[in-house]
C-alpha positions in Angstrom: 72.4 -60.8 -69.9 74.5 -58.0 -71.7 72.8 -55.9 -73.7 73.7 -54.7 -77.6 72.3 -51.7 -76.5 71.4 -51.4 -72.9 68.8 -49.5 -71.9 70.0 -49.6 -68.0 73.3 -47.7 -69.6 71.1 -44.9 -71.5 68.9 -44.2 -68.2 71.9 -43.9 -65.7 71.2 -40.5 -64.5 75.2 -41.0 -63.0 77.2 -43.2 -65.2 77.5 -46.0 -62.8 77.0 -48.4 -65.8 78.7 -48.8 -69.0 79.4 -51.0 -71.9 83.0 -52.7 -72.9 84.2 -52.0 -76.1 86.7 -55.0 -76.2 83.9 -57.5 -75.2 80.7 -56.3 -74.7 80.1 -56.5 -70.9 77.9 -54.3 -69.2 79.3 -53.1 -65.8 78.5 -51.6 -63.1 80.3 -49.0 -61.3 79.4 -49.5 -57.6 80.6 -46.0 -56.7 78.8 -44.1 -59.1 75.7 -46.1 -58.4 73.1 -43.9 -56.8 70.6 -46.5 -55.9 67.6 -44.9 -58.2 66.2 -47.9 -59.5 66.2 -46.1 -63.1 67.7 -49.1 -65.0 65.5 -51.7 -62.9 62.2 -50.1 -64.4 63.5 -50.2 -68.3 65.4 -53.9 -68.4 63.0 -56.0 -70.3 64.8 -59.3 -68.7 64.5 -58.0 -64.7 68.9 -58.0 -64.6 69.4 -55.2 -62.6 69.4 -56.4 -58.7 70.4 -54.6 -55.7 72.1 -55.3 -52.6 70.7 -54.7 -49.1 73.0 -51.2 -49.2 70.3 -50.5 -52.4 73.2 -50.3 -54.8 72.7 -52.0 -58.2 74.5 -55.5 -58.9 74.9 -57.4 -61.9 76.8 -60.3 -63.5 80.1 -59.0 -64.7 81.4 -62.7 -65.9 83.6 -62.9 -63.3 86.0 -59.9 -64.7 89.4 -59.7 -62.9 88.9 -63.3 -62.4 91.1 -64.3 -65.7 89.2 -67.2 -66.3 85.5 -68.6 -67.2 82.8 -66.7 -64.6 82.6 -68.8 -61.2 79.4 -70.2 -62.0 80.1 -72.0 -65.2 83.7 -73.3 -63.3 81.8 -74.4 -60.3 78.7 -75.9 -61.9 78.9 -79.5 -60.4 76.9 -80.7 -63.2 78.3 -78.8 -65.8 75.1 -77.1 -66.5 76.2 -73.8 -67.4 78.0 -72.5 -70.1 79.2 -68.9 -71.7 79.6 -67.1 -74.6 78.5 -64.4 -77.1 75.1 -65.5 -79.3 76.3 -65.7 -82.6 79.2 -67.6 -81.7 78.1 -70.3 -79.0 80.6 -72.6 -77.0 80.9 -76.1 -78.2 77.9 -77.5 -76.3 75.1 -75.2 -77.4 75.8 -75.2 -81.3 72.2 -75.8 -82.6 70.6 -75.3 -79.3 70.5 -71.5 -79.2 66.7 -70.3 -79.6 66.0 -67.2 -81.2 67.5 -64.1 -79.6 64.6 -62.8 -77.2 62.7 -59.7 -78.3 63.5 -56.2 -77.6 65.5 -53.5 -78.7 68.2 -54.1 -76.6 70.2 -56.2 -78.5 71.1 -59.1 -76.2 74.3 -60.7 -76.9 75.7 -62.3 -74.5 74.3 -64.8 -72.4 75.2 -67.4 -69.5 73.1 -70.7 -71.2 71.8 -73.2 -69.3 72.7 -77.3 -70.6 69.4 -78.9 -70.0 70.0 -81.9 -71.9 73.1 -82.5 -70.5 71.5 -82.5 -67.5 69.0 -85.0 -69.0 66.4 -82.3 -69.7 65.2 -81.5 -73.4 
């Protein structure tokens, strides 16, 4: 999940996360990361996680990768997919549900195929 408007960015008592201009990613900068658990307690969707060293950890797509995020390329099944919510890959047009509530803006999202799995 990567937030509009991330409420883990606004609470960052260090700066540790930010937001992309050039693609809307929400990062995590591991060495600014105190460990507080501020952004934990305000996420509406739980995407904060930390390590056993207690730093916070979330999905960054796979940046410095230069290609889709390891999940979606690895997906035996071809289960996963990515993109940004008002423009969604191939696969997913129509499918998208409603953004989910909040004032956080989500936009964009990893999206689980289902149906290609043989799930509806």
């Amino acid at each position: 999940m990567h937030c509009g408007q991330p409420a883990c960015e606004a609470v960052c008592p260090t700066g540790a996360i930010s937001k992309r201009a050039e693609d809307g990613i929400v990062v995590v900068d591991r060495d600014r990361c105190n460990g507080c658990q501020e952004c934990f307690s305000v996420c509406p969707y739980d995407v904060p996680q930390f390590g056993s060293d207690g730093i916070m950890q979330k999905c960054d797509f796979c940046l410095g990768r230069g290609e889709e995020p390891a999940c979606v390329a690895h997906c035996l099944t071809e289960a996963l997919n990515y993109g940004v919510m008002e423009n969604p890959p191939g696969l997913a047009v129509g499918k998208v549900a409603d953004k989910l509530p909040g004032t956080t803006e989500p936009s964009i999202v990893i999206l689980h195929n289902y149906e290609r799995r043989g799930y509806k």
